[in-house]
C-alpha positions as CSV (number, residue, x, y, z in Angstrom):
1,X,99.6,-22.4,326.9
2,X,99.5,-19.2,325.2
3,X,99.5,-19.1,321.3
4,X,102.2,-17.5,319.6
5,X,101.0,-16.4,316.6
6,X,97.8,-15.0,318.7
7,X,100.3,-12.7,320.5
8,X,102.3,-11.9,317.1
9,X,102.2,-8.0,316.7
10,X,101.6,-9.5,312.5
11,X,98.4,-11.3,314.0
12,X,95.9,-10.1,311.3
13,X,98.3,-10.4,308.6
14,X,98.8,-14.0,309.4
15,X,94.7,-14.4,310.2
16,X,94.2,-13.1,306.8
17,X,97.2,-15.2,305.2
18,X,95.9,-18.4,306.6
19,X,92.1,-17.2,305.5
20,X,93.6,-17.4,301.7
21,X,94.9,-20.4,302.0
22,X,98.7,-19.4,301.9
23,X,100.6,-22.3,302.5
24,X,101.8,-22.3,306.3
25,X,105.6,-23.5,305.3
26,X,105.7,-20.3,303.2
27,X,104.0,-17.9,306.4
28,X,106.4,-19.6,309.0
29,X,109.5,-18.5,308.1
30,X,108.1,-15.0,306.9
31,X,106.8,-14.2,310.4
32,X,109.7,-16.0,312.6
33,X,107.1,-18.8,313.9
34,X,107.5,-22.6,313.8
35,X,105.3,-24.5,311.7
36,X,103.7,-26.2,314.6
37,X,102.8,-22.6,316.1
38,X,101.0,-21.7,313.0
39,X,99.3,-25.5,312.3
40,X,97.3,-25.1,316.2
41,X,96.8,-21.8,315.9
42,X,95.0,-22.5,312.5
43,X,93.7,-26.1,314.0
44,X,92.4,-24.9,317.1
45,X,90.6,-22.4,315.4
46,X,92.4,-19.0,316.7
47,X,91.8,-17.4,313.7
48,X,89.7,-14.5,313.5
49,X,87.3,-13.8,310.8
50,X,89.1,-11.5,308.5
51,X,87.4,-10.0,305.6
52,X,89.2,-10.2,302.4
53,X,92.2,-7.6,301.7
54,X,91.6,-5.3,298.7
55,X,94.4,-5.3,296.5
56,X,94.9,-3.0,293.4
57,X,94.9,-5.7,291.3
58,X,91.4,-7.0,290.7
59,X,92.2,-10.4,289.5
60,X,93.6,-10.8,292.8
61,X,90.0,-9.9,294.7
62,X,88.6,-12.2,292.4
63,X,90.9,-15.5,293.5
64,X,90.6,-14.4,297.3
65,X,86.6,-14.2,296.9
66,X,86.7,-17.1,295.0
67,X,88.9,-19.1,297.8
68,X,86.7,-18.0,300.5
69,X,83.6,-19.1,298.7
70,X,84.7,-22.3,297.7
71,X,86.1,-23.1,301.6
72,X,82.7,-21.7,303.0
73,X,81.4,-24.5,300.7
74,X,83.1,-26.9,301.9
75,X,82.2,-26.0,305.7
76,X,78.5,-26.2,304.3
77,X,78.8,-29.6,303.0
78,X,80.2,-30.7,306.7
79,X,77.7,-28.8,308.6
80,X,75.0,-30.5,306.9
81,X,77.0,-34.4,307.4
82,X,78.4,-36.9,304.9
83,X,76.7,-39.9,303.9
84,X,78.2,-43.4,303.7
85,X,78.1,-44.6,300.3
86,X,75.1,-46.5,299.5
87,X,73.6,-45.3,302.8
88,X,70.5,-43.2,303.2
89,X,70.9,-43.1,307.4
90,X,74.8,-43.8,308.3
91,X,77.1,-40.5,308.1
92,X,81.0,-40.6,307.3
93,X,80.8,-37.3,309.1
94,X,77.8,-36.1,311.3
95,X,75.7,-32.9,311.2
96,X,77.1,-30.0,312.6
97,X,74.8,-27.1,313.4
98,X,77.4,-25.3,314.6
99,X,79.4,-25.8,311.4
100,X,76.2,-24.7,309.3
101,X,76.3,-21.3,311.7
102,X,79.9,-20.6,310.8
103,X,79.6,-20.8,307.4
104,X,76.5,-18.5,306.9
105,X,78.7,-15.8,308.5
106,X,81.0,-16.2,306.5
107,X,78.8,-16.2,303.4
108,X,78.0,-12.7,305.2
109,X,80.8,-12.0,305.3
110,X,82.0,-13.0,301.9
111,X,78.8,-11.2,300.1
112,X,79.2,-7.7,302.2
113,X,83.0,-7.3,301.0
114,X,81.5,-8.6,297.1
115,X,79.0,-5.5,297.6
116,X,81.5,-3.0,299.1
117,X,84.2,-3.9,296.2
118,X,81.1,-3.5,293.6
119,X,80.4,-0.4,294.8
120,X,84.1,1.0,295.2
121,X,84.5,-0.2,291.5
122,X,81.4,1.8,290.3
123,X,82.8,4.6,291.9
124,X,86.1,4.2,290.2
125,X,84.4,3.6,287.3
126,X,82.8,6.9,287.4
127,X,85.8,8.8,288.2
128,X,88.0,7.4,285.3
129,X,88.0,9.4,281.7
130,X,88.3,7.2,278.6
131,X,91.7,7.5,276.8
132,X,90.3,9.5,273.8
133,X,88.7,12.3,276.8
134,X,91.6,12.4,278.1
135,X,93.8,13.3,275.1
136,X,91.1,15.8,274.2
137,X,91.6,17.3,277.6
138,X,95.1,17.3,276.6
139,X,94.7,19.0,273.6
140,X,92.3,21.8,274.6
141,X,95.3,22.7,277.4
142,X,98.0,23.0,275.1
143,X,95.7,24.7,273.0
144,X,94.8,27.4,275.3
145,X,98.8,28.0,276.4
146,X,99.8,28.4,273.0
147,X,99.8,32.2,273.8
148,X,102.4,31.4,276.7
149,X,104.9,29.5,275.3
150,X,106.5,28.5,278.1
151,X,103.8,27.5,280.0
152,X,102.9,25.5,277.1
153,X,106.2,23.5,277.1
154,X,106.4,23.1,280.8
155,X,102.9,21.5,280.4
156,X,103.8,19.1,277.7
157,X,107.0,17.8,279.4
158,X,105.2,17.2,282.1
159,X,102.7,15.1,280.7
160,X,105.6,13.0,279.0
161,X,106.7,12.4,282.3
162,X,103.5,10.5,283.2
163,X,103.6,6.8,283.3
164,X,101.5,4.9,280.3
């Protein structure tokens, strides 16, 4: 049987939708699958590892970083098996190698976008003029159009068109 939602032209959309944890009765309708369709493809593992989407809002990042490290935790403590309670030898849940794999890629995974997204904000960082530069900037424009007036006003209402 061939998965629908592996087939879906939206495929890494709903990979990286299901990677943060969106709930799949909200991604079911939005991408015209069943709920079923989307509950194997997620169970039976047919998702892809996706790195996380950079957004312009940072607080964003931060939740879907935080998601992902908290699920690669979770994957960690299964990999590495569940004790019965007041048991030193019986396991709730056995140790899975595999599982342990899995998750240090995606620690990988999770620390190589942290360092990319640290290093595109430094870069940003650099680029951006505090608000007191850039009214001084402003300032020493006008200043030098004042001998062509209209210059000078085409500047200014142009700079009141900006957004704050």
């Amino acid at each position: 049987m061939i998965c629908e939602a592996c087939t879906h032209h939206d495929r890494d959309d709903i990979d990286m939708r299901l990677a943060q944890g969106s709930p799949i009765a909200t991604l079911a309708p939005l991408f015209g699958l069943s709920h079923a369709v989307l509950k194997r493809h997620l169970n039976d593992r047919h998702t892809r590892n996706v790195a996380v989407r950079v957004q312009n809002d940072p607080v964003s990042v931060l939740v879907d970083l935080e998601s992902a490290e908290r699920d690669t935790k979770a994957v960690i403590v299964l990999a590495k098996g569940v004790l019965l309670p007041n048991s030193e030898t019986e396991y709730l849940v056995k140790p899975n190698p595999k599982l342990l794999l899995e998750a240090i890629d995606r620690v990988v995974t999770i620390k190589n976008t942290q360092i990319k997204l640290a290093k595109e904000l430094a870069m940003l960082r650099k680029d951006m003029v505090s608000r007191e530069t850039f009214n001084k900037m402003i300032d020493a424009v006008t200043k030098a159009l004042e001998s062509f007036p209209e210059a000078q006003a085409a500047v200014q209402d142009a700079l009141a068109e900006l957004p704050e």
